[in-house]
C-alpha positions as CSV (number, residue, x, y, z in Angstrom):
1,X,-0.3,-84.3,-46.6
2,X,-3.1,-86.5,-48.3
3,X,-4.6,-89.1,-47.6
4,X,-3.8,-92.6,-48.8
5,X,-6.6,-92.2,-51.3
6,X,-6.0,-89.0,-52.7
7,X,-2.4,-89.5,-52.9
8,X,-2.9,-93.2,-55.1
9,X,-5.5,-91.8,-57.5
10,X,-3.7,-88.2,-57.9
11,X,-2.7,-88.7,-61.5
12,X,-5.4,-90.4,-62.9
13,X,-8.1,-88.2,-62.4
14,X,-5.2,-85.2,-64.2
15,X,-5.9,-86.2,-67.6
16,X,-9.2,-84.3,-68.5
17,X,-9.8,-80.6,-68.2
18,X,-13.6,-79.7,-68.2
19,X,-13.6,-76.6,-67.2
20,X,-15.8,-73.9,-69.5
21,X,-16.7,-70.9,-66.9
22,X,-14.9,-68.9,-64.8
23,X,-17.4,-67.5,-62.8
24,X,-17.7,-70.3,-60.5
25,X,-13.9,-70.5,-60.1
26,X,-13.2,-66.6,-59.2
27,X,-16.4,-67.0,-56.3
28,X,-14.8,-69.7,-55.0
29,X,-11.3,-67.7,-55.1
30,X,-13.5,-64.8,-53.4
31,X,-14.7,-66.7,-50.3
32,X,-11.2,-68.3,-50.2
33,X,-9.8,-65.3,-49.6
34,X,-12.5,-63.6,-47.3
35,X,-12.9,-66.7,-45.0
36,X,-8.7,-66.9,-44.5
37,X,-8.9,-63.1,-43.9
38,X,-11.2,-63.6,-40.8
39,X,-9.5,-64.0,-38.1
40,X,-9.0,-67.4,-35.4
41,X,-11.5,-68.3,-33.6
42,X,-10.8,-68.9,-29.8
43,X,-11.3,-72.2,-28.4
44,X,-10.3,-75.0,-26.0
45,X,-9.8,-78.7,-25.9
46,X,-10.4,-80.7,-22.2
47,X,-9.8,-84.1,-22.0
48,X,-13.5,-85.7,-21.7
49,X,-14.6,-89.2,-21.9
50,X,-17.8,-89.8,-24.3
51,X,-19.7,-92.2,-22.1
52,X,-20.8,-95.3,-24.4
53,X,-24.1,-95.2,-23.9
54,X,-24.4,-91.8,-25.9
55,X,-22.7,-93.4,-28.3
56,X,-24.6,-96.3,-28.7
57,X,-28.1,-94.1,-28.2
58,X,-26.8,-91.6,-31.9
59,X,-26.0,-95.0,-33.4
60,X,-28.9,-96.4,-33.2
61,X,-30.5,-94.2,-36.4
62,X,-30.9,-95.9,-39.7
63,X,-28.5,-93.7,-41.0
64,X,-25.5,-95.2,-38.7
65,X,-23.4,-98.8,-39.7
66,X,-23.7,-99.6,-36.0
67,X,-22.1,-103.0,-35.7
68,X,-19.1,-101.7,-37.9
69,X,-19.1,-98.7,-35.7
70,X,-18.9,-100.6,-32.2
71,X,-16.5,-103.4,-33.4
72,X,-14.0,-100.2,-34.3
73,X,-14.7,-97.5,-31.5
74,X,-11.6,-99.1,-28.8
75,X,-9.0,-98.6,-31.2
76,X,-10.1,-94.5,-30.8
77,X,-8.1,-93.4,-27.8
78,X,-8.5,-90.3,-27.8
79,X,-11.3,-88.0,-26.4
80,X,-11.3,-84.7,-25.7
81,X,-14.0,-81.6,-26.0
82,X,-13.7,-78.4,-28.0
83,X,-15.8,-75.7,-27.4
84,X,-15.9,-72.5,-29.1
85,X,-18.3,-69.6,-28.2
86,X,-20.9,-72.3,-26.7
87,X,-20.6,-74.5,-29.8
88,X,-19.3,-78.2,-29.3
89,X,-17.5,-80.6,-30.7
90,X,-17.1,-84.3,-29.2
91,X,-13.9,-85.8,-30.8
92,X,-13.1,-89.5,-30.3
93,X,-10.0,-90.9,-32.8
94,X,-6.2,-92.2,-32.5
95,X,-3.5,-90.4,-31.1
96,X,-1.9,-90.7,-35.1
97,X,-4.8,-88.9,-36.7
98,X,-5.5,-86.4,-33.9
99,X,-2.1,-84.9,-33.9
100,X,-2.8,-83.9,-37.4
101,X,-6.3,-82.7,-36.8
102,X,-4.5,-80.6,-34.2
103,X,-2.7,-79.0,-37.6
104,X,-5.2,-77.6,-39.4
105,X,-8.0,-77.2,-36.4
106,X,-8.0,-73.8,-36.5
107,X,-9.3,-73.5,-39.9
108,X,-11.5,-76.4,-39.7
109,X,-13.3,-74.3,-36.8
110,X,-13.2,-71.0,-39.3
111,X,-15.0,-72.6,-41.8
112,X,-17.6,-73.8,-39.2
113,X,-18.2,-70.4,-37.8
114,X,-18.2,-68.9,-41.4
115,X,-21.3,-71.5,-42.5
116,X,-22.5,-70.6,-39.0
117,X,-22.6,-67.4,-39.8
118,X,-24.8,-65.0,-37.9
119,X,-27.2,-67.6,-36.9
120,X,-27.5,-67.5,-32.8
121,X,-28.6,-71.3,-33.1
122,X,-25.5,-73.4,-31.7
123,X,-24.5,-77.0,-32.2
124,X,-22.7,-80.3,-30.8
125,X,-20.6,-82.2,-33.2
126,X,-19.5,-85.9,-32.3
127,X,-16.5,-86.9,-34.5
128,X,-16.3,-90.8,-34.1
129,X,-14.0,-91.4,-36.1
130,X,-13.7,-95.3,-37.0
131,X,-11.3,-96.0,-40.0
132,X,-14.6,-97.6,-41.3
133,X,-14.4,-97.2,-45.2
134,X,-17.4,-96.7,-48.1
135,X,-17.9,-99.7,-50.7
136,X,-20.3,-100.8,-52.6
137,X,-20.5,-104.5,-54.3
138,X,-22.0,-105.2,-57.6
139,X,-25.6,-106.4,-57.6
140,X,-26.2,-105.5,-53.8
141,X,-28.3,-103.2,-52.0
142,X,-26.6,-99.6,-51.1
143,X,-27.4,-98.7,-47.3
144,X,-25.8,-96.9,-44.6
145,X,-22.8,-99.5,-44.8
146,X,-21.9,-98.3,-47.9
147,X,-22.3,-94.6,-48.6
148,X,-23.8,-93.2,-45.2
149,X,-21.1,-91.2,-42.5
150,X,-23.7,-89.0,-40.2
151,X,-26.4,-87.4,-39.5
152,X,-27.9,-84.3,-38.3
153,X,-31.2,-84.0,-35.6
154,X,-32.7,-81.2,-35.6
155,X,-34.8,-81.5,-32.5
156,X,-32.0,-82.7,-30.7
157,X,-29.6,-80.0,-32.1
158,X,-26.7,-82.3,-32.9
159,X,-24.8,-83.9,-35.6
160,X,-23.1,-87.2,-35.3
161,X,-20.2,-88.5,-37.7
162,X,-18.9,-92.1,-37.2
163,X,-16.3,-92.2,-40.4
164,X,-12.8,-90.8,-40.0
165,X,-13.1,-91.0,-43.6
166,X,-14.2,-87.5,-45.4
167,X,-15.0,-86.5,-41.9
168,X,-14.7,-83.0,-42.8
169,X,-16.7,-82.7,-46.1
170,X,-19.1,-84.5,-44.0
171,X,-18.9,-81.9,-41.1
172,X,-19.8,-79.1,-43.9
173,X,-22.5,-81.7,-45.6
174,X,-24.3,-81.4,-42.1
175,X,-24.3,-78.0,-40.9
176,X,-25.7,-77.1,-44.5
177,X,-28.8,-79.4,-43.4
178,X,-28.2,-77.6,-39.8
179,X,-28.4,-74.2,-40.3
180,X,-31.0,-74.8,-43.6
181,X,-28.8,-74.0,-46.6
182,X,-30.3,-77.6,-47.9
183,X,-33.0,-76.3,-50.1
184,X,-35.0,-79.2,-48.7
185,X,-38.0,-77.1,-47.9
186,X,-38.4,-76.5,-51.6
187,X,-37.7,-80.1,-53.1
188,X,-38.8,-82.6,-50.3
189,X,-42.2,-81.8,-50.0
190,X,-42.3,-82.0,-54.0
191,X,-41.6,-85.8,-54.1
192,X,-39.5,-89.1,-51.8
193,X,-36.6,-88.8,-54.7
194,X,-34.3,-86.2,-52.1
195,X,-33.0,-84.1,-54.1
196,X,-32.1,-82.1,-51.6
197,X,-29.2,-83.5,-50.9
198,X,-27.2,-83.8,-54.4
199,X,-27.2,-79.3,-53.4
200,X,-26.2,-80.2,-50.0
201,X,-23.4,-82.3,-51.0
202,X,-22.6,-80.0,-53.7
203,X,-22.5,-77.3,-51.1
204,X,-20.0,-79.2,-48.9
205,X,-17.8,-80.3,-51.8
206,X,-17.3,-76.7,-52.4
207,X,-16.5,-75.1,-49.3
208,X,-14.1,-78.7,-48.9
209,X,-12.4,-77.1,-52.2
210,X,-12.3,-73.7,-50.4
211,X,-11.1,-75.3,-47.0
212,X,-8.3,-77.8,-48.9
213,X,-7.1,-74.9,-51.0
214,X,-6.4,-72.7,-47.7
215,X,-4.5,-75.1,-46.0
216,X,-2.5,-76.6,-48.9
217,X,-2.1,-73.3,-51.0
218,X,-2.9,-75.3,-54.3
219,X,-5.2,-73.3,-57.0
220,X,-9.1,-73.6,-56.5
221,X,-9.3,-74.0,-60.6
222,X,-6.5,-77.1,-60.1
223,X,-8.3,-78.6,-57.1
224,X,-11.9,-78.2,-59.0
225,X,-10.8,-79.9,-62.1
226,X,-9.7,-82.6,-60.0
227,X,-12.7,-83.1,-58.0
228,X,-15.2,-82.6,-61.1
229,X,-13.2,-85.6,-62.9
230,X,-13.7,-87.6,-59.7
231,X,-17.6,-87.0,-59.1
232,X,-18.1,-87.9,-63.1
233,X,-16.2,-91.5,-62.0
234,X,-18.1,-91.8,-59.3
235,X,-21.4,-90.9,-61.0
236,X,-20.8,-93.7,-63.9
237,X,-19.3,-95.8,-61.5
238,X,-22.7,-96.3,-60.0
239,X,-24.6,-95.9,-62.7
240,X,-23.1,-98.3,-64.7
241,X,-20.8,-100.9,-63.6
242,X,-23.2,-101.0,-59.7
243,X,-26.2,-101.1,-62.1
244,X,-27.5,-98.4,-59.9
245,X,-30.2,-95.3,-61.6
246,X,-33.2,-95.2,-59.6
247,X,-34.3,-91.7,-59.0
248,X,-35.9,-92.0,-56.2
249,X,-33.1,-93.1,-53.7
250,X,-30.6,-90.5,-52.1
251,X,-27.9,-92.4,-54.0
252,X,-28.9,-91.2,-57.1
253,X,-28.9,-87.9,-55.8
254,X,-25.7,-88.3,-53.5
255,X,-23.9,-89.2,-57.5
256,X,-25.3,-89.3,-60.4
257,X,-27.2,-85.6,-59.9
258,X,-24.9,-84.5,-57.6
259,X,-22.2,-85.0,-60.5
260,X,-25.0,-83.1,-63.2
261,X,-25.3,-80.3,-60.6
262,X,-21.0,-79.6,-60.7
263,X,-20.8,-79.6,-64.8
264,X,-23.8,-77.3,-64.9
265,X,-21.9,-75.3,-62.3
266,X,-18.9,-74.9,-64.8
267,X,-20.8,-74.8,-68.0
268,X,-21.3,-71.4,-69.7
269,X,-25.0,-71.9,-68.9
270,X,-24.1,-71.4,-64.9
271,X,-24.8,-66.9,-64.6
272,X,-24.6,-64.5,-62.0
273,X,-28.6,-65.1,-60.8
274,X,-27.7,-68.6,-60.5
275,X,-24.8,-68.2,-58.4
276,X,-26.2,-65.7,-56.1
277,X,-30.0,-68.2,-55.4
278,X,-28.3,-71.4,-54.2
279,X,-25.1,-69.9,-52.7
280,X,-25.8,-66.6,-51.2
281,X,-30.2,-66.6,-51.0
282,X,-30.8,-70.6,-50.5
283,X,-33.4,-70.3,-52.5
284,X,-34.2,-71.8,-56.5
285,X,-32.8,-75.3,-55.7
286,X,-35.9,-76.6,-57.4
287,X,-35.2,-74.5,-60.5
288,X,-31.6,-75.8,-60.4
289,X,-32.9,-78.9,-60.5
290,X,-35.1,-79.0,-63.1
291,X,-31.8,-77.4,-65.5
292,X,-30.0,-80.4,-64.8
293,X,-32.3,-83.4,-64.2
294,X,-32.2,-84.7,-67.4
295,X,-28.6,-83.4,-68.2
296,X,-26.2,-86.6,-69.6
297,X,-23.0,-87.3,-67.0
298,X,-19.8,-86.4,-69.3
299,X,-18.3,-89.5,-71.1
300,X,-14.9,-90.3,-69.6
301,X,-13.3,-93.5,-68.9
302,X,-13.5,-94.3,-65.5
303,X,-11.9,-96.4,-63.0
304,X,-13.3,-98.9,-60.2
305,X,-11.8,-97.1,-57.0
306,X,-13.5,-100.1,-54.7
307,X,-14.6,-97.1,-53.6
308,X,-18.3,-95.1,-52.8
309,X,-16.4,-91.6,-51.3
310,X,-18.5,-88.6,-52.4
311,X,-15.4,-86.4,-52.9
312,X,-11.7,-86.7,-53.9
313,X,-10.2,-84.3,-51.5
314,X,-9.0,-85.5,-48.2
315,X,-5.9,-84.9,-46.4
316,X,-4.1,-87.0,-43.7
């Protein structure tokens, strides 16, 4: 059921319970529940084959590992199209992982449609997914070999993903930008640090939660506790032992804030108003912001994973 990573580093990140406000917990529980009540979407996979030179035209953005990419894309032997009331999605993997995409397809695509929502704006997803993994080492610079998985164009109206790894945390991460749930209207005109994105991430993490706990049945308040344990290792993991805390690079706010955002989230501070502006409005990310900037990460002991995945949760 999970993947190698989540399986390995289950019981460590058990320990610590962090957990101080429901509220967040019983929306979470709420959408759960609403999104599984809506019912299948219709669609329908053709074999296709991706010609290479579209390929090698979406990797050529600074966001994309491209030489990793292109050493790994043979091995993916698989490619077919799904398409869903005209929305796309260009799927290249191996025949091992895409029989268990297969599985759980069907709500992959309903949490899609639900972020969709009743936008009219459609979009064309290429899944490339290499076995290409995120790591940092010590003392080095942190680029799109290291942390980076897509990207979305919004002139071009597409998003391209080139990790099998967290593919589908990375698939909410980027209809968020997408369909402008990012808040990046209100924070990236206000300075270069992106802060946009720790909300955006934040935003994917949780409707991953929402998404995991469907398919697996496990408790949103179980699978939260988990994850918040992991973004807090993560957070001082870069912080600390990658000597990494400059504010003004995305990987402060893909982290450190991102990790500030989640224990604000479950702190008594997080209220009703709070809730309802980022999740439901989109609006008041820069308020959010400023409530948490200067917040401390919470003191655990935490473990080098060899490791720069923004979330816990994955399954095979």
């Amino acid at each position: 059921m999970w993947s190698q990573f989540t399986m390995t580093n289950y019981s460590l990140l058990s320990k610590n319970k962090i957990i101080n406000n429901d509220l967040l917990i019983n929306k979470m529980i709420n959408e759960r529940d609403i999104i599984y009540s809506l019912p299948y979407v219709n669609y329908t996979i053709n074999n296709i084959e991706i010609p290479l030179d579209i390929i090698d035209k979406l990797s050529d953005a600074p966001f994309v590992y491209k030489k990793g990419l292109l050493k790994k894309i043979n091995k993916l032997n698989i490619q077919v199209k799904i398409t869903w009331n005209n929305n796309i999605i260009f799927l290249r993997t191996t025949r091992k992982k895409y029989n268990k995409i297969l599985k759980r397809l069907p709500f992959f695509i309903k949490i899609i449609n639900y972020i969709i929502g009743i936008s009219n704006k459609k979009v064309t997803i290429y899944l490339i997914l290499s076995n290409l993994k995120k790591k940092c080492i010590k003392n080095k610079d942190i680029g799109a070999k290291h942390v980076n998985s897509g990207y979305c164009d919004l002139k071009e109206n597409y998003i391209f993903i080139w990790r099998d790894e967290e593919f589908e945390k990375v698939t909410f991460h980027e209809l968020m930008h997408f369909y402008n749930k990012d808040h990046r209207t209100e924070l990236y005109y206000e300075s270069d640090k992106l802060y946009y994105e720790a909300i955006t991430d934040m935003k994917a993490i949780y409707y991953n939660l929402i998404y995991i706990s469907i398919i697996t049945k496990i408790k949103i308040k179980k699978l939260l506790n988990l994850e918040l344990n992991f973004l807090n290792n993560q957070a001082l993991y870069i912080k600390y032992y990658l000597n990494f805390n400059t504010a003004s690079s995305a990987v402060f706010s893909y982290y450190i804030l991102k990790a500030k955002i989640f224990n604000f989230l479950v702190s008594k501070k997080m209220d009703e108003k709070i809730y309802n502006d980022i999740f439901i409005n989109n609006i008041n990310g820069n308020k959010l912001i400023k409530l948490v900037l200067n917040d401390k990460i919470c003191n655990i002991k935490y473990y080098d994973f060899n490791s720069a995945r923004m979330t816990f949760f994955e399954l095979h």
